[in-house]
TIDREN-512601 format. One record per residue (C-alpha): x, z, y. Coordinates in steps of 0.05 Angstrom, whole numbers, padded with zeros to 5 digits, always signed. Layout:
BEGIN
XZY ...
***
This chain:
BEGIN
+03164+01991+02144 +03131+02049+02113 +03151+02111+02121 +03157+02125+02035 +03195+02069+02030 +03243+02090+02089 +03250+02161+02062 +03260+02124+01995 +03315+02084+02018 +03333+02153+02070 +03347+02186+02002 +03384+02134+01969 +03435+02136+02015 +03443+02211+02020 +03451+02206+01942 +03500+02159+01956 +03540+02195+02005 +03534+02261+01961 +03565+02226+01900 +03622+02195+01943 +03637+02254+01965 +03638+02293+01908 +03691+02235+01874 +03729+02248+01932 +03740+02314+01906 +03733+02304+01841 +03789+02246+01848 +03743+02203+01808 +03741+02125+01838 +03681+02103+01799 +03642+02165+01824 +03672+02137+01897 +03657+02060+01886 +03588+02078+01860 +03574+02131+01918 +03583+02073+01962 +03546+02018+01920 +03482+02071+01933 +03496+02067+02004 +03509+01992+02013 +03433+01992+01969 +03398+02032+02023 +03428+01993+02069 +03401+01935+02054 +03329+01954+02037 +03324+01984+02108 +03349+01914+02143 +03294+01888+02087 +03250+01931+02119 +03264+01914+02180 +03258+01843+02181 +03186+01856+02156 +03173+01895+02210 +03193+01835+02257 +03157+01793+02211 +03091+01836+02220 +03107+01846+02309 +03114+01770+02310 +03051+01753+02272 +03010+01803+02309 +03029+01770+02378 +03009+01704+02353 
***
């Protein structure tokens, strides 16, 4: 993975976590529910990531 697109996906889900956060205060579920839809985003691009990585390791060895 390369290190832009972890700090990419990194800062996608401290945007997330920021906005769920502030509809926690706020009181405002669709600032909540999208907080975490940012988070479940980054999420998945770094297991993305990840499985290139393997992808990468594994073709290397061979």
């Amino acid at each position: 993975m390369s290190l832009e697109d972890r700090a990419k996906a990194t800062g996608k889900n401290l945007e997330g976590k920021a906005q769920e956060a502030m509809g926690n205060v706020t009181g405002d579920p669709q600032d909540k529910a999208e907080g975490k839809a940012k988070q479940a985003e980054a999420q998945a691009r770094h297991a993305g990531e990840d499985l290139k990585d393997k992808a990468k390791e594994t073709i290397d060895r061979a």
